[in-house]
C-alpha positions in Angstrom: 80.8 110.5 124.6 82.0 110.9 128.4 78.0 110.8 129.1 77.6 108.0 127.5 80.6 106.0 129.2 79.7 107.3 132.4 76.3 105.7 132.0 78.3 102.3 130.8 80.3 102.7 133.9 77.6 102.6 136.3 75.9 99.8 134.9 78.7 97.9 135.0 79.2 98.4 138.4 75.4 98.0 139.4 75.2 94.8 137.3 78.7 93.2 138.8 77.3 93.5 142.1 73.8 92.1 141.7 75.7 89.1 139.9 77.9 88.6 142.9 75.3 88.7 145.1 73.2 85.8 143.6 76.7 83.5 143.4 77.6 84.1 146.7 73.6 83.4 147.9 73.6 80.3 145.7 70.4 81.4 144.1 71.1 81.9 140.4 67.5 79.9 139.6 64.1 81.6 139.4 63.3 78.6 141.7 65.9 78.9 144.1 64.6 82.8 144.7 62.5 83.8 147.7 59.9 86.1 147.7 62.5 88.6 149.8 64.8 87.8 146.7 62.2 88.8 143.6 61.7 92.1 146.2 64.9 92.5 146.7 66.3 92.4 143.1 63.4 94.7 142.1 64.3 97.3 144.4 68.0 96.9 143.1 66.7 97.2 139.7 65.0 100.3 140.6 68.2 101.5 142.1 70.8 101.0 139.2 67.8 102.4 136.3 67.5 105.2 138.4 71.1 106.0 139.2 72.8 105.3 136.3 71.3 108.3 134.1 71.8 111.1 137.0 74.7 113.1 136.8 74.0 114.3 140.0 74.8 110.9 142.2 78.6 110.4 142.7 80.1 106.3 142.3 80.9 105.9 145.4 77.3 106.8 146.9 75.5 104.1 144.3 77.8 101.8 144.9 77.2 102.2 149.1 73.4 101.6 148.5 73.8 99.0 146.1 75.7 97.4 149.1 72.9 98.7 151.1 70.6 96.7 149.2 72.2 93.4 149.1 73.4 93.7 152.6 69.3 94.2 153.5 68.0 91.2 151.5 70.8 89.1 152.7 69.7 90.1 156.5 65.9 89.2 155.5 66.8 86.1 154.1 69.2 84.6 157.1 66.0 85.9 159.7 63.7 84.4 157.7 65.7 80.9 157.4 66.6 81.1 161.1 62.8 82.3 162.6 59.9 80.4 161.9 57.6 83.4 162.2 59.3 85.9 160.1 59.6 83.2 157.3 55.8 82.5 157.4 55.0 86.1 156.7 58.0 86.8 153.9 57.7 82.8 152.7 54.5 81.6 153.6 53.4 78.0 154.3 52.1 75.1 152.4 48.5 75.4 152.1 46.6 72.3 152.1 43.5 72.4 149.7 42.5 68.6 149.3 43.3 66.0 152.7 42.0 62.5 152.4 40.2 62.8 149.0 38.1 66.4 149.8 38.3 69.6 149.5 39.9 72.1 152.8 37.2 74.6 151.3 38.3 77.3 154.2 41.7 77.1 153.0 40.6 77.5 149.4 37.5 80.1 149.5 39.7 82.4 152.1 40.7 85.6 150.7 44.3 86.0 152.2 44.3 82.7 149.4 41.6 82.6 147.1 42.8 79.6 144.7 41.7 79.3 141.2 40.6 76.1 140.8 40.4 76.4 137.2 43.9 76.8 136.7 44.9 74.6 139.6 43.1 71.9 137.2 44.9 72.8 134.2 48.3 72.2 136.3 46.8 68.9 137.4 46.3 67.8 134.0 50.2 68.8 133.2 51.2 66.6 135.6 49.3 64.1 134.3 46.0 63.9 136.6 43.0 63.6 134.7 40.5 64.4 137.8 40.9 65.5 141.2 38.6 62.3 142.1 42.2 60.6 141.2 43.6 62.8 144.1 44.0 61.8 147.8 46.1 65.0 149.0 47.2 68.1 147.5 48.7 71.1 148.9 50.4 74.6 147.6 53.6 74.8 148.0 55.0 78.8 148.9 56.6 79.3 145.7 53.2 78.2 143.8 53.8 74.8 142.7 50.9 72.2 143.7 52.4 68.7 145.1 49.9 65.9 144.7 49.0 62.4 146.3 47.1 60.4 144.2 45.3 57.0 146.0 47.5 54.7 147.1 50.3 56.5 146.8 52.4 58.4 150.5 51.9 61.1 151.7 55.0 63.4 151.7 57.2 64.0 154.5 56.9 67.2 156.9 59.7 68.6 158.8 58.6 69.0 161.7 61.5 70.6 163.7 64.6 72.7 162.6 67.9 73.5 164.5 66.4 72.1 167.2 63.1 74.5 167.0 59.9 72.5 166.2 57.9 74.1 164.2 54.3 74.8 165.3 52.3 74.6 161.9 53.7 71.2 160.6 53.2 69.6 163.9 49.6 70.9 163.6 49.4 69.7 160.1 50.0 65.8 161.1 47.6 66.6 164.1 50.8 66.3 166.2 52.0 68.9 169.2 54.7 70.3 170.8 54.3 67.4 173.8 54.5 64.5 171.1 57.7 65.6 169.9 59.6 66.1 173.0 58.5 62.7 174.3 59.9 61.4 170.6 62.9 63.0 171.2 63.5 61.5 174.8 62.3 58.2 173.7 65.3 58.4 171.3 68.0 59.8 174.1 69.1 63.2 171.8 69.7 66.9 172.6 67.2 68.8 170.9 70.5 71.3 170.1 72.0 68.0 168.4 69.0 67.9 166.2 69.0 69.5 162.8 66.0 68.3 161.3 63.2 66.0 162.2 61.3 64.7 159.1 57.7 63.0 159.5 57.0 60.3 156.7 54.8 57.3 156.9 54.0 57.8 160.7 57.6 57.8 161.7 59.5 60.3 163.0 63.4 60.6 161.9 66.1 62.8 163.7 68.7 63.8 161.7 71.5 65.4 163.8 74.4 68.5 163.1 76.8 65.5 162.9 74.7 64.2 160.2 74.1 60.7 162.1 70.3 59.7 161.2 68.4 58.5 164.1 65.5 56.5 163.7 
């Protein structure tokens, strides 16, 4: 019976700190998790199902690397919200696959990518689109959902800098560079370390600053 409650012991401990780990991230969602974060838990997983049977693994040491762990994925996740490179490779970008009504075949037929087209369709027609002749831009977002602009409709927004960093591959994706935005951002008299975001939308740029004042 001691085994057994030893074995209860453990997992209460493992699972109390994988719960408090997600509450205090804020990502309690499937949708709210990063790729670091499905890692991340799975490597916790692995942790707890392979400490809590061992008699030969004191508390105190699981409970250290379960700390370990969270501390790592935590550390991952605040680089990769805080450098633009890092998140690319743990994160990835959008991936444009359809821009003014046709397909961006290298984007599609690369192999780093290599969509499925057959079930991309079969999402379409969830959303409601009945052809992709109905579509006039569609791109993949990183956590695998498609976002779609049908004709006529906008074309959604891009933020194009962060924390006053701009960021290289959205400025490339409006065919915009590094040059445009600083002249933007002296034409508008800010700091680019005032600047939290700058969002693109309907050829118009929009500074939104740490104060939360939103220049336009």
């Amino acid at each position: 019976m001691d085994y057994y409650g030893y074995v209860l012991l453990k997992f209460v401990i493992g699972f109390a700190i994988v719960i408090t780990h997600l509450n205090l991230s804020g990502k309690t969602q499937l949708s709210q998790m990063s790729p670091v974060d499905f890692i991340g838990n799975f490597v916790l997983g692995g942790i707890i199902g392979g400490v809590i049977y061992s008699d030969s693994i004191p508390i105190h040491q699981y409970v250290i690397v379960l700390l370990i762990g969270v501390g790592l994925i935590s550390l991952l996740n605040a680089i990769s919200k805080h450098y633009h490179i890092f998140r690319s490779v743990t994160i990835g970008n959008p991936i444009p696959i359809i821009k003014n009504g046709r397909f961006v075949m290298e984007n599609i037929l690369t192999k780093q990518n290599k969509i499925d087209i057959l079930n991309l369709s079969s999402q379409l027609h969830a959303q409601g689109i009945h052809a992709f002749q109905e579509i006039n831009y569609a791109q993949i977002e990183p956590d695998g959902q498609v976002t779609v602009v049908c004709e006529g409709h906008r074309l959604p927004s891009v933020i194009v800098m962060k924390d006053g960093k701009p960021r290289t591959y959205e400025l490339k994706e409006i065919d915009k560079d590094e040059a445009w935005l600083k002249q933007e951002i002296e034409a508008h008299q800010i700091a680019p370390e005032d600047i939290f975001i700058a969002e693109f939308w309907d050829g118009r740029i929009v500074f939104i600053l740490n104060d939360g004042r939103v220049i336009k």
